[in-house]
N, C-alpha and C positions, 0 to 999 in steps of 0.2 A: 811480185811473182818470182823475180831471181831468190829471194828470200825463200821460196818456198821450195822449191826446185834445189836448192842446197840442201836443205832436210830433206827430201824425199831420197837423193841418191846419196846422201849422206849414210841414211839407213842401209840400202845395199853394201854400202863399203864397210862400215861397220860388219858387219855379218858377217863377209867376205873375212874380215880380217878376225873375225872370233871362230872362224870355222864354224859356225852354225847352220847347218841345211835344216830348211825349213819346210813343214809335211806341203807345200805346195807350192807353188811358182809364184814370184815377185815380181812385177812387172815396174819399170821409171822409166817415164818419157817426160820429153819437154816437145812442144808444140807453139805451131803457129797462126795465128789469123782465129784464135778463138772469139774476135769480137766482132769477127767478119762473115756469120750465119756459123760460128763452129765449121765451117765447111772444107777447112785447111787441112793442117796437120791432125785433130783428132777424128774425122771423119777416114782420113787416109789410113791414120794407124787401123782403127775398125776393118776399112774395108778391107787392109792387109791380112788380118785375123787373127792379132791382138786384141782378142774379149777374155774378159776378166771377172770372176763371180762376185767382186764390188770394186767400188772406187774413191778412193779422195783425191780432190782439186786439191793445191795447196796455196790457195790464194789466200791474201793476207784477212784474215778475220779477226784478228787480235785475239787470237787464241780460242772464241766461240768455236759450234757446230753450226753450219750452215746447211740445214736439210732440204732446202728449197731455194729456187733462185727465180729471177724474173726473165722475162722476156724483153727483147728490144728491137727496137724501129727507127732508124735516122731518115729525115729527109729533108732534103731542099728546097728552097723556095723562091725562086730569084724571076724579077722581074726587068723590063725596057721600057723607058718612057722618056718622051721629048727630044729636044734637035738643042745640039752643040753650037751652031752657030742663034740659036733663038733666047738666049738666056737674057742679055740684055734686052729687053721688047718690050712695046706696048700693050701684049697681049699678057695674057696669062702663063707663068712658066708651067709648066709641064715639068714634074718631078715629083716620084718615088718616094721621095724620103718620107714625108706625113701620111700619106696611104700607109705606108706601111708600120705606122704606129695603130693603127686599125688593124693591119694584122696580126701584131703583135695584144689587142684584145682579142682577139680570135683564139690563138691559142692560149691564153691566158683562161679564155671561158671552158677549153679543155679540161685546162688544168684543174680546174674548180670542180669540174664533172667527174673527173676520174676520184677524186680524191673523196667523193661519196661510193662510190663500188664495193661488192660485196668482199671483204678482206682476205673470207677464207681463215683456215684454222691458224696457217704457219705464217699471216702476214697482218693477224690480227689486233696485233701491239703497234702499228704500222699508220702513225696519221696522214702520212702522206704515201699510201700500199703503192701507186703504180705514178711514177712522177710525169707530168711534160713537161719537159725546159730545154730552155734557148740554150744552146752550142756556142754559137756566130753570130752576129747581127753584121751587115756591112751595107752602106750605102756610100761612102767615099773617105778617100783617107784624110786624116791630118797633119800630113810628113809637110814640111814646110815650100820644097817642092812641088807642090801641087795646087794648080792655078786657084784662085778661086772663083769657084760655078756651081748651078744647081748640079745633081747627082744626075747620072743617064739611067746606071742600074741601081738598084738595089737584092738584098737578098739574106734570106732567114737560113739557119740551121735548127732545127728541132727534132729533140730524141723521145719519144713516144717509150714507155713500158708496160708492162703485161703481168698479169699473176697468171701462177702454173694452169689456175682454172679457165683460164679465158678463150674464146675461140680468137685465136689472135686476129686471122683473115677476116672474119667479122667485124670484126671492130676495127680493124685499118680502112676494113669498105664504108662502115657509117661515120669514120672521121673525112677520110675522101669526099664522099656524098655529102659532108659538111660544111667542105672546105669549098667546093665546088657552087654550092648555096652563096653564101658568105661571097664569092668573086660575082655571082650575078649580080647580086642585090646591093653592091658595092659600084657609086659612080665612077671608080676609079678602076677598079678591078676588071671592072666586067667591059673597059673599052681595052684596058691594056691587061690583056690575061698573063697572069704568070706560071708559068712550068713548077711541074711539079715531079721531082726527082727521087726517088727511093736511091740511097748510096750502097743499102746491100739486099739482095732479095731473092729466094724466102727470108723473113725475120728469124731474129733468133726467139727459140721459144723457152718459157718456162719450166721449171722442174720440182716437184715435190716428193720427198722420201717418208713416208710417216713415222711418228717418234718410237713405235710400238718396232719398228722392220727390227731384224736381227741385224743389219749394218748396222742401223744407229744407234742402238746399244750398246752394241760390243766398240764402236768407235768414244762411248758418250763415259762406258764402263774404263777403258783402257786409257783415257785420258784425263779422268780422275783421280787414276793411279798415277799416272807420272806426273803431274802438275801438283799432284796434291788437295786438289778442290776440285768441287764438280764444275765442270764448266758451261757458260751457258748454253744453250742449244733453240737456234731461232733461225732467223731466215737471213739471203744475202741480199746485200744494197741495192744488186748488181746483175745485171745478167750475164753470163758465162755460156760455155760449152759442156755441160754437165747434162741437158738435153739431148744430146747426141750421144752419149753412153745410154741415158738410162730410158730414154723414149725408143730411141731405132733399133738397141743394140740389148735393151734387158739388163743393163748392169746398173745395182744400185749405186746411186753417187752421193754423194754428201762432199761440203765446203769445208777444210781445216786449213791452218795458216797461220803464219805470225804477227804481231804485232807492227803496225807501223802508220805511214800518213802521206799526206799531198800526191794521193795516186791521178796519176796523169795529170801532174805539175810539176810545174820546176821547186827541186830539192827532195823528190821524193823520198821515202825514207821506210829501211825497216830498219827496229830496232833487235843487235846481234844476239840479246840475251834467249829473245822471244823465239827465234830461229833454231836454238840449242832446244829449244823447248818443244819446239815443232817438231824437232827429228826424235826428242826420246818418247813423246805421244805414238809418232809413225811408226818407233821401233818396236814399241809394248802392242800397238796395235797387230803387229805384221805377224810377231810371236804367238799372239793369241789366235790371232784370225787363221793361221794359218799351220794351226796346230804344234 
């Protein structure tokens, strides 16, 4: 994202330094907590009244058009079961750890189900359209410091996603109402109930621009030109803050960005050329679009 945030205000500065006034206003922010319901930094700039008649994210896409994005859903799952002084016993130990390889076919059988849904236009090349996967798994550490005993807690991470068409609140209630199923009918489950946590809520929701809009054209036509090729124009991996422009606030958005990798790991990476590339896209775009 710093990758992208350097071409965006790159362009400004550029400009600034060619003397070029442009027939309308340029807007570059950087923002925060866009993976946190968008409800940070671009909801504030919005409700400041900074609206803009279009938009490009510039997260990294490797140079595509992202007209569409997903929706997203983190939640928690952590359970307590058995007694610290009971581990040694004649009885049965009481621990976590193998229930919750049961629940981890739980959301597995999610997983399976989502991945039949209907794709839609912009998520149609898409085998796996709307993902569920594990985050976290912890049920006790392996640091050599640590006694050995059954586990007391356990607990899942799972991120839930959405295509633009989905009622998302819907379908967080029928996976709820599923998950809740599943803790009944579970010996284990249904004596030791586990909590169930949303990390951020409302979800973030989805967004789709159609390929025909006059954004995506003129972002699809003006990148052409400067890259030299057309470039592709599909959907993102990923859910953003681009919902918050163009559901609440009316502003078409679309995804452009540079090239790069290991987002949200260690070494992540853009590459410098890609970035050069990003800003002279932004800067033919900014020229055309804005007369």
């Amino acid at each position: 994202m710093k990758g992208g945030l350097v071409a965006a205000f790159a362009v400004a500065i550029a400009l600034k330094k060619a003397g070029i006034r442009l027939g309308g206003d340029l807007l570059c922010e950087s923002v925060v907590d866009e993976e946190w319901g968008g409800g940070g930094g671009t909801l504030a700039a919005r409700l400041r009244g900074d609206i803009a008649d279009a938009c490009v994210i510039p997260e990294p896409t490797d140079l595509s058009i992202f007209r569409a994005s997903r929706g997203g859903y983190i939640v928690d799952i952590s359970v307590s079961a058995g007694d610290s002084q009971n581990w040694f016993s004649k009885d049965e130990v009481v621990s976590p750890a193998i229930p919750m390889g049961r629940l981890l076919g739980w959301i597995d059988s999610w997983s399976i189900k989502r991945r039949g849904i209907d794709r839609g236009e912009a998520y149609s090349s898409f085998s796996d359209p709307a993902p569920v996967q594990v985050l976290a798994l912890e049920a006790k550490r392996f640091d050599p410091d640590i006694p050995w005993s059954a586990p007391l807690n356990a607990r899942v991470r799972v991120y839930f996603q959405f295509l633009p068409s989905e009622d998302v609140p819907e379908v967080i209630r029928q996976i709820e109402q599923s998950f809740r199923s599943f803790c009944k009918e579970d010996q284990f489950f249904s004596v030791y109930r586990p909590e169930w946590k949303a990390i951020f809520d409302p979800p973030l929701l989805g967004h789709e621009l159609s390929v025909d809009h006059e954004w995506t054209q003129s972002l699809f036509s003006c990148a052409a030109a400067a890259l030299r090729s057309a470039p592709t124009l599909t959907a993102a991996e990923y859910p953003c803050d681009a919902f918050i422009n163009q559901h609440e606030f009316g502003i078409p958005t679309v995804v452009f960005g540079p090239r790069g990798g290991a987002a949200h790991n260690t070494d992540e990476y853009v590459e410098v050329r890609s970035v050069l590339q990003t800003a002279e896209v932004l800067l033919t775009t900014a020229l055309v679009w804005c007369n």
